[in-house]
Structure formats: C-alpha cells, structure tokens
NUDRENTOR-495672 format. One line per field, with one value per residue (C-alpha): residue in three letters; chain; y, x, z. Coordinates in steps of 0.001 Angstrom, whole numbers, plus 500000, padded with zeros to 6 digits. Each point is the difference from the previous one (the first is absolute). Layout:
BEGIN
code <- Ala  ...
unit <- A  ...
north <- Y  ...
east <- X  ...
up <- Z  ...
***
This chain:
BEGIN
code <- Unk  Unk  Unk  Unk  Unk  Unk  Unk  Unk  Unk  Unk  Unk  Unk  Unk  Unk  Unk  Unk  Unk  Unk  Unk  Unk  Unk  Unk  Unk  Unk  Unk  Unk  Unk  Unk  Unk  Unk  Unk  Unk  Unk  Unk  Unk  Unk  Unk  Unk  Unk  Unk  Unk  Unk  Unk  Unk  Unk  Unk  Unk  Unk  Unk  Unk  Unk  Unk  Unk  Unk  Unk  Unk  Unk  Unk  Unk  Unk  Unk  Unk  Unk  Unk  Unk  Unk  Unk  Unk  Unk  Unk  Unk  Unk  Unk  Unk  Unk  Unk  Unk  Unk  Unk  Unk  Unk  Unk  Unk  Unk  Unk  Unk  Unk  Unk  Unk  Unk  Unk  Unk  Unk  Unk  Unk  Unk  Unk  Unk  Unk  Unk  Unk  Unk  Unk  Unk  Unk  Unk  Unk  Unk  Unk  Unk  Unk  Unk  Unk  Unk  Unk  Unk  Unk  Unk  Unk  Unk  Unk  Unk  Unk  Unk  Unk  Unk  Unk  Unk  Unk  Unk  Unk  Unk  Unk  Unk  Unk  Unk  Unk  Unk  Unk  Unk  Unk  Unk  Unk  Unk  Unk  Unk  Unk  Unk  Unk  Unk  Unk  Unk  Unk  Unk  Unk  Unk  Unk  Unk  Unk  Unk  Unk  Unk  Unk  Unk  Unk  Unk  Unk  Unk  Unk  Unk  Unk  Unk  Unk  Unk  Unk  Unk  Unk  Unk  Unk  Unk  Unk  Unk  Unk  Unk  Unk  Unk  Unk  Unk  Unk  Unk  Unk  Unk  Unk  Unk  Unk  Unk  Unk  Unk  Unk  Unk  Unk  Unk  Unk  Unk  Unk  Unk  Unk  Unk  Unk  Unk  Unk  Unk  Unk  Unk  Unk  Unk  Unk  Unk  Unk  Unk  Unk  Unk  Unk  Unk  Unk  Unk  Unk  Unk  Unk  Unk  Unk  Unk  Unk  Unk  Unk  Unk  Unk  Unk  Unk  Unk  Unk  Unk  Unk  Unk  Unk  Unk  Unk  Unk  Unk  Unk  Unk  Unk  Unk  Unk  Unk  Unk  Unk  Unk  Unk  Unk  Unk  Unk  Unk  Unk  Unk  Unk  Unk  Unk  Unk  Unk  Unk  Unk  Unk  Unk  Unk  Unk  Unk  Unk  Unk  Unk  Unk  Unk  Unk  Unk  Unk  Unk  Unk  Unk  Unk  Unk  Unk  Unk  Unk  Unk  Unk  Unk  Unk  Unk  Unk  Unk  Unk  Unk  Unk  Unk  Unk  Unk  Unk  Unk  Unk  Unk  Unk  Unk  Unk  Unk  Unk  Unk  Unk  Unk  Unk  Unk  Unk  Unk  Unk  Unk  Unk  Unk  Unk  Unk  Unk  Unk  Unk  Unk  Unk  Unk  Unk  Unk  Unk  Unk  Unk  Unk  Unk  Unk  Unk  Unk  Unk  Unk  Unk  Unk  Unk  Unk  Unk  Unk  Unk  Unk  Unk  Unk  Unk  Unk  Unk  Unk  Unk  Unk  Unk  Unk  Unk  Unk  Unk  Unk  Unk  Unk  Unk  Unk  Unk  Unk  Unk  Unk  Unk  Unk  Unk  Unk  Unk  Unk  Unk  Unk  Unk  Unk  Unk  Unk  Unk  Unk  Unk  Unk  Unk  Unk  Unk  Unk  Unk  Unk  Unk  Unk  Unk  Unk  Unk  Unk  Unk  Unk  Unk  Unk  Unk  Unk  Unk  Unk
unit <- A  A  A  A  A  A  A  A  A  A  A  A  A  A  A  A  A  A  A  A  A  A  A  A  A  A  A  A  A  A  A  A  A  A  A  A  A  A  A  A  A  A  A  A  A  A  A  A  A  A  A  A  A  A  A  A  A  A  A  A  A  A  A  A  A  A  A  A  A  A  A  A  A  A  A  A  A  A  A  A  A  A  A  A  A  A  A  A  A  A  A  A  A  A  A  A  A  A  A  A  A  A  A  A  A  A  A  A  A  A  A  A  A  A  A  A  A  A  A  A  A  A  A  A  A  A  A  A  A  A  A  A  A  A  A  A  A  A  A  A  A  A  A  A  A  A  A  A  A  A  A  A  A  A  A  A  A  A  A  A  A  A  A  A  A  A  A  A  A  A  A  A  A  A  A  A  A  A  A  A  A  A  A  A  A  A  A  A  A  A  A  A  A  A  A  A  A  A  A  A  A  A  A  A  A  A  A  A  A  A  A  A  A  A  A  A  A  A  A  A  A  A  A  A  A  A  A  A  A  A  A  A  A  A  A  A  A  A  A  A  A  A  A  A  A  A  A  A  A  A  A  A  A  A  A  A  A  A  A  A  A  A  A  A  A  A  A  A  A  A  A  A  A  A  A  A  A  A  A  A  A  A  A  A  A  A  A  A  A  A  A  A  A  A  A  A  A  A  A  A  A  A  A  A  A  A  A  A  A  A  A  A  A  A  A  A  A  A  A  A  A  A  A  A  A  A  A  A  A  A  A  A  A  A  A  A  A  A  A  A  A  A  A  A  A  A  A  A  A  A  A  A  A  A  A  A  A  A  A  A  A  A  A  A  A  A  A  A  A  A  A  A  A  A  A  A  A  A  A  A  A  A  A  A  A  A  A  A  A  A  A  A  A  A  A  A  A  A  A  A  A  A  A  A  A  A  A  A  A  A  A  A
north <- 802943  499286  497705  501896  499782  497133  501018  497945  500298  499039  501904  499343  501523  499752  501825  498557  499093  496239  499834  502532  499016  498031  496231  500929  502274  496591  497516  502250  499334  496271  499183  502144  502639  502462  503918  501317  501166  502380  503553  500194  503819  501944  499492  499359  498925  502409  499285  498218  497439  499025  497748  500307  498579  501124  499203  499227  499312  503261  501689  502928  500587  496211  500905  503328  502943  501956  503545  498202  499258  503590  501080  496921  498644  496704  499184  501297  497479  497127  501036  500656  496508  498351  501955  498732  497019  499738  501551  497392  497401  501505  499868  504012  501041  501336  498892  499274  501037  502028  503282  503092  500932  496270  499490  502107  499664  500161  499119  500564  500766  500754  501675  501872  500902  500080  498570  503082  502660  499880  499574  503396  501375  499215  501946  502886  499970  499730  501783  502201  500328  500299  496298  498279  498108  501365  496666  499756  502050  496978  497100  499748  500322  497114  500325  499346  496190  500808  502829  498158  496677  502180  502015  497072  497905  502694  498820  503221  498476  500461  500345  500053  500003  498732  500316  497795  498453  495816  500255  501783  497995  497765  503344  500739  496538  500485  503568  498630  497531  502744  501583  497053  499549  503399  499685  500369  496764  499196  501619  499284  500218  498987  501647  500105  501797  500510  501928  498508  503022  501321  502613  497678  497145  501905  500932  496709  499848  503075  498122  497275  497429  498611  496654  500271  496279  499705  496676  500254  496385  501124  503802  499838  497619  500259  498104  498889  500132  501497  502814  503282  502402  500024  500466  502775  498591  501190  499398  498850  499041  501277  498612  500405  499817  499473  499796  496103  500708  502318  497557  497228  502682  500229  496308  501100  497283  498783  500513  500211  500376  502615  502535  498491  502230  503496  501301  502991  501216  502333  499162  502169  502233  498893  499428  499181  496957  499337  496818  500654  499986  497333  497639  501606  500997  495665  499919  502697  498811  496083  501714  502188  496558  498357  497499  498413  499654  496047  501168  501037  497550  502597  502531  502677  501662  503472  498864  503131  497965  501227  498244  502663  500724  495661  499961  502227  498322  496398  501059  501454  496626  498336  501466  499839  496180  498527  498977  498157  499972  501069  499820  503511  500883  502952  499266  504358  498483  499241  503163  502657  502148  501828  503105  500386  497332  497399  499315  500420  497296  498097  499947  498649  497187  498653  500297  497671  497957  499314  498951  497185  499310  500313  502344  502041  499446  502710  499463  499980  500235  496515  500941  501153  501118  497260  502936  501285  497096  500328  496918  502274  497988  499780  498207  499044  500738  498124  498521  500334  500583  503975  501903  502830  502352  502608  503041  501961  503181  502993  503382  501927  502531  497299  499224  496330  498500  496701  498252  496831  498375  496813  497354  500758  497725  500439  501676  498800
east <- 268534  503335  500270  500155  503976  499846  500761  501770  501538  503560  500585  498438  501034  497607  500631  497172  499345  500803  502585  502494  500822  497925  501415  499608  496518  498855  501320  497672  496854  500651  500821  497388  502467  497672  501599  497115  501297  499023  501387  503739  500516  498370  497725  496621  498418  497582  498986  497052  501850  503652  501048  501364  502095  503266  503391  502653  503332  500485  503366  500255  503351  500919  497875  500384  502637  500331  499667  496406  499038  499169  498016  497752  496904  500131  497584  502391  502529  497975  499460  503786  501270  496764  501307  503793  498561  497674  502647  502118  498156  499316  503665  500061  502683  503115  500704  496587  499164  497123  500462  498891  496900  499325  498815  497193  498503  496478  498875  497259  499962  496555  501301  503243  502981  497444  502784  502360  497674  498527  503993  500007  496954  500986  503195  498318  497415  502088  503108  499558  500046  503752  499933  498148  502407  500390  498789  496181  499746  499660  500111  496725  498659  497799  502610  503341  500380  500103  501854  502665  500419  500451  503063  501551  499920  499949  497154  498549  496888  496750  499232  496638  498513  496769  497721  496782  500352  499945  499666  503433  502214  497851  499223  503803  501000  497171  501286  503762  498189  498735  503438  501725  497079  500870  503852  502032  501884  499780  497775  500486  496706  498412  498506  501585  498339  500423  498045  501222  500802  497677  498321  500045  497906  497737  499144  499465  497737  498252  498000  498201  501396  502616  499620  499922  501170  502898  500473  502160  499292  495818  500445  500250  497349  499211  496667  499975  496478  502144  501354  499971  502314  503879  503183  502065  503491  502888  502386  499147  501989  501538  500275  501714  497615  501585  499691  499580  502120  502554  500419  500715  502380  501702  500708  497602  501041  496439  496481  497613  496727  498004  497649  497669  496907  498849  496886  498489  497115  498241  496732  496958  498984  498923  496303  499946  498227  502322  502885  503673  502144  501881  498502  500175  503848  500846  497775  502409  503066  498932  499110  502949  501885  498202  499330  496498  498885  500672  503843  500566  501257  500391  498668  502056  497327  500244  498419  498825  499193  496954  496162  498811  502943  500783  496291  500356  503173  498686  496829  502257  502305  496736  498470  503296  500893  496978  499646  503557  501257  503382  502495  500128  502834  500707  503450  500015  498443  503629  500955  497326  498724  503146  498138  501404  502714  497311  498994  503500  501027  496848  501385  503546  498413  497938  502921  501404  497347  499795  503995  499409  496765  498521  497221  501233  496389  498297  501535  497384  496640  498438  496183  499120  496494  498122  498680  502824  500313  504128  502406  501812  503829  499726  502610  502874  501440  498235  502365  498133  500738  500344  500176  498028  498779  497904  500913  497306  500611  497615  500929  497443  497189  500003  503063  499848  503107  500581  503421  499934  503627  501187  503011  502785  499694  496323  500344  503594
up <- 797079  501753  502780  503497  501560  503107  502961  502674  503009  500517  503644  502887  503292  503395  503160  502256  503385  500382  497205  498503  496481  497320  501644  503712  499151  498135  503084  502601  497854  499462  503528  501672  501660  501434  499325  502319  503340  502903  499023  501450  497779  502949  502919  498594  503272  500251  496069  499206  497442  501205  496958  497320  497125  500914  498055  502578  498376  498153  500960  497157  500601  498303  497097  499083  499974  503021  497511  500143  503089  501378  496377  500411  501767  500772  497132  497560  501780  499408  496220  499151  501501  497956  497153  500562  499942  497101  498020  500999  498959  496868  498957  499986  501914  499076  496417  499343  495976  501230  501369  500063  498283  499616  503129  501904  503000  501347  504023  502045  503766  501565  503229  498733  502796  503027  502736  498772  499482  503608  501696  498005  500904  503706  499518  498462  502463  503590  498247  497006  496430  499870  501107  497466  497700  496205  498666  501801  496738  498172  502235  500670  496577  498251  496988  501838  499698  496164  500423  502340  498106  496523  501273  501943  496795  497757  498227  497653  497922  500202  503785  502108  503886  499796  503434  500393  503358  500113  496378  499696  499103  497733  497914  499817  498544  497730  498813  500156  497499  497424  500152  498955  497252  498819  499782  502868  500325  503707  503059  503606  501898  502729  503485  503615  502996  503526  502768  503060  501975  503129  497279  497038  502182  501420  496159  498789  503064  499465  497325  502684  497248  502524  502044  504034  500556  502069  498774  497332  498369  499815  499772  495495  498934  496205  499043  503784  501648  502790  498242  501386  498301  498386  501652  498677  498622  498089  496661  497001  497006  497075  496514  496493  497202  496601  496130  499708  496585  501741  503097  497330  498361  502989  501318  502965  502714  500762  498605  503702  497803  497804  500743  497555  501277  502021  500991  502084  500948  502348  502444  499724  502767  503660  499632  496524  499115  497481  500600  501298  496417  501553  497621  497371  500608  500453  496298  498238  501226  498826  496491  499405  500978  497383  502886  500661  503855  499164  499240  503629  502411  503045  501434  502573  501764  501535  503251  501762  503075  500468  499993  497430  497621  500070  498883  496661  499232  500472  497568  497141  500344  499542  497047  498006  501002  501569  503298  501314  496546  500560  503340  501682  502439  501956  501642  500946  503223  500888  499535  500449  497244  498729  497992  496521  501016  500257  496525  498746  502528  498977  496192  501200  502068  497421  497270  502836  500367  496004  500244  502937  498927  503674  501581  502958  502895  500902  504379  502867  497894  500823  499676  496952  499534  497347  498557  498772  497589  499724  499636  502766  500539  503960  502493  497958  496474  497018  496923  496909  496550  499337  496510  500815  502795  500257  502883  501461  502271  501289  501644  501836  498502  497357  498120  498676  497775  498605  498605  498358  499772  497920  500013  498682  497111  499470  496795  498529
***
C-alpha cells in the first residue's frame, strides 16, 4: 500500500482582531493585546451584550481593488487580503510554477455576507426592489469566499464551501487535506466570518450563548469558574496546503508545518445518554496522525466559555491524556469566538507556536475549576518544547472537529 502524500502548510495569512498578518496576529497573543472592545459598528446600547471582537485597522480600499469593494461584504474583504497574503507567503504569485488547475480552493464561513445582505434588505425595504444592488445575488452566499479568492487568483481545481459553524474552518483544512491527498498540488483553505452588523449581533445573541459582562478583560473566560458565555469576534485565517513532494518540487520558501492528522465527528441528540463525540473526534485525529496521546505536547482548546460546554471538553481532554497531562491554551479569549474563522486561526497559531517553541496563555481565566483536571496555560505565555499539537473546535447542534499539526521537520 502506498504511502499517503504529506501535507503541509507553506501560507499562512490571519486577519484578526489584535493583529493583521501572521507576525502582528502572533505579537497580540504573546503580549496579551486584548482585540475585545465595546461595539463602535452601531449603537448597541439598548443590546443585552455590547462587546465584541472587533478588527479595527481594516481600510479595504488599501487591500483590495475598488471593482471589489461594492460586490463584497466585508467578510469577503477579510478573506481576499488573508488570501493575498497566504499566497504570498507561499511563493505563488505571479510567476509562481503552479497555476491554474493546480491550485483549488476550499473555505468555510459560518455566517456568510450578513453586514451586506441587511444594507440591502434595508434598501429594498424603505426604497424598492429597483434599489437592491445586482451583486446581493451572491454576496451573501456561504460559498463566496471560495468563489471570490478563485477568480481573483484564478485558481480552477478542485473547489469546496464547507458550513459547520466553529468547526468550519477546521473541516475545510481537513478537506483541503484530502484534495491534496488525491492530486491537486496545492489548496488554500481556511475559514473567515463576520456578523458584526445591528442584524448579524442580535443573531449571535439570539442563541442566549453570548456573555453580558461589560468588562471586557472578564467577559470571555474559557475553563474560568467565572465564565458565563463567549464574545462574538471576527476574521480568521487562511492557509495554503501543499503536496510535501510538490512544495519540495517547487523551492517552496518555507515549510510552516504538516497537517499530519483530521478528525470529525457529530454529538448525539439532546437527551441522549450517550457522550459528546468530542472525544472520540481528539482519538481519530491522534490515530490517523499515527500519533499516541503521549506524542502531543499541546493542546488548542475550543473554549466555548461556558460552565457546561468547558465541562464536556475538560472530560474528553481527560480520558485521552489523563488528568493535566498535556498544556491546554485557548488564546480565542483575546479575540472572541470567530465562527468558522476560529479554528482556522487556531491551526495558524499553533503552527506558530511549534516554530518559537512557546504556548500563547489562555488571557483573564485565573480560576480554573480543580475538576476540570487541565494543565490550562494561564497569565503569561509558557516556552516549552513543541513538535506536535492537537486542535479541537465545535459548532452548535453538535459539530465536533479535531486537527493535529506537526513541525516542520518532524518527519524529514
């Protein structure tokens, strides 16, 4: 039987609050910028949750084409200058030996173009029909970050959208991973959302999942006896996937890590009495990395923030590593849960995290239930020595997804 193709990553491109750009994305988490801020999009005085993880930086216009700006939500923004980016540090501009079919392209957003399908619905609502803009025929649609970063870069292999909420973007770097397995060269993947418009919020808050703190240092606490709910954020990251071989082939500039390992699974019904698949989802992933639990030296948590959820995940990191037996981060709690862009953005900070051999802390958790039984990294960063990490998302009505990413030189 023939050896599966490796897959590593040789892009990485974050759009984030905190940071925008792998270096300054990476700089936030180490230093303990907080990217969680009172809402400054709209007047969300009379919400009942007023923060949120906001990117503040972003001028489109210095990014992208103006032919652009009035076809996209600001989602798609973020995902095209993550792409530019990415493909930048790929090597795989102009020039680059792959093009073409080489190269396809599979994202995942969670919330799709929410900020410009309600400006739209406004206009058609207060004006007309005759109004609405031509393009709110697909610029709200969950496939239009693939769609968008294809015909920019005309990239024309195998393409997907893939839409399972938190878990998005770790299931699209997992299927950019079985298209590079099956023959396409190079895949850029990853997941960006955002949903900070008056509609989009009150959304995410529909769900009763949202924090109510005002206090934007205690209103995210993962694993934190205090914890009360998430913060809705935005971004997410985008990365280029590649043939190990082909990348070699190529002179690829630098080698950020592999995808050595994917899981997914799905949770049984409320009121079963059978367990989340969380578990079981951390246990595939390890396997079809050929890893043992011993082989992991960090965990990137997804954190929900919330007594219940940061229960179930703290049992499944249990069973499958024993009680503190590995470090466990969650440095989201900087930026708010970013939907599908969370676990992509996840991936690129723990492919960072292998390179300077340092644990990004999980900021403002200090109390962490003894129960729980997690080595949880709390207060500062932690230097340690890093070959292997193991990514864990979920996305509501039960969606769980696990990534497990290596060094660089791991396997060489």
């Amino acid at each position: 039987m023939s050896t599966p193709t490796r897959t590593v990553v040789t892009g990485i491109g974050v759009v984030a609050p905190g940071g925008l750009g792998r270096e300054e994305y990476w700089k936030a988490l180490l230093t303990g910028r907080n990217g969680i801020t009172a809402i400054t999009r709209f007047d969300a005085s009379r919400y009942p949750s007023r923060l949120a993880g906001q990117i503040q930086d972003f001028e489109a216009k210095e990014h992208l084409p103006s032919r652009l700006l009035p076809q996209t939500d600001v989602s798609t923004r973020y995902a095209l200058a993550a792409a530019d980016w990415a493909l930048a540090d790929a090597g795989l501009g102009p020039g680059s030996p792959l093009a073409d079919y080489d190269v396809g392209v599979v994202t995942s957003t969670a919330q799709g173009g929410f900020d410009f399908t309600h400006r739209e619905f406004h206009k058609l609502w207060s004006k007309g029909p005759e109004f609405v803009s031509v393009y709110e025929s697909f610029a709200w649609f969950y496939a239009v970050n693939t769609g968008q970063i294809s015909i920019r870069n005309g990239l024309r292999g195998p393409s997907a959208a893939l839409v399972t909420e938190q878990a998005g973007g770790l299931d699209a770097i997992g299927h950019a991973r079985r298209t590079v397995r099956a023959g396409t060269r190079a895949v850029l993947t990853g997941g960006v959302d955002s949903a900070l418009d008056p509609w989009g919020f009150a959304s995410q808050l529909a769900g009763g999942l949202v924090s109510t703190s005002t206090d934007p240092e205690r209103a995210y606490l993962p694993f934190d006896a205090d914890a009360r709910g998430h913060v809705p954020g935005e971004g997410g990251a985008i990365l280029i996937t590649e043939d190990a071989a082909s990348a070699r082939e190529r002179g690829a500039e630098r080698i950020h890590g592999e995808i050595a390992g994917y899981a997914a699974t799905f949770d049984p019904a409320p009121g079963s009495d059978r367990p989340s698949g969380l578990r079981r989802a951390a246990e595939l992933a390890l396997a079809d990395a050929g890893l043992a639990p011993g082989d992991i030296d960090v965990v990137f948590a997804d954190g929900a923030g919330r007594p219940e959820a940061d229960r179930v995940e703290a049992e499944a990191l249990r069973a499958v590593f024993g009680p503190r037996g590995v470090p466990v981060t969650a440095p989201k709690a900087l930026t708010g849960r970013l939907a599908a862009g969370g676990g992509a953005a996840d991936v690129a900070t723990a492919l960072l995290a292998l390179r300077d051999q340092v644990i990004p802390h999980t900021a403002h958790t200090a109390s962490v239930p003894e129960e729980y039984g997690l080595d949880l990294v709390v207060g500062q960063p932690r230097e340690a020595a890093l070959r292997s990490a193991l990514v864990l998302a979920r996305g509501r009505h039960g969606f769980n997804s696990a990534v497990v990413v290596t060094a660089a030189d791991t396997h060489n």
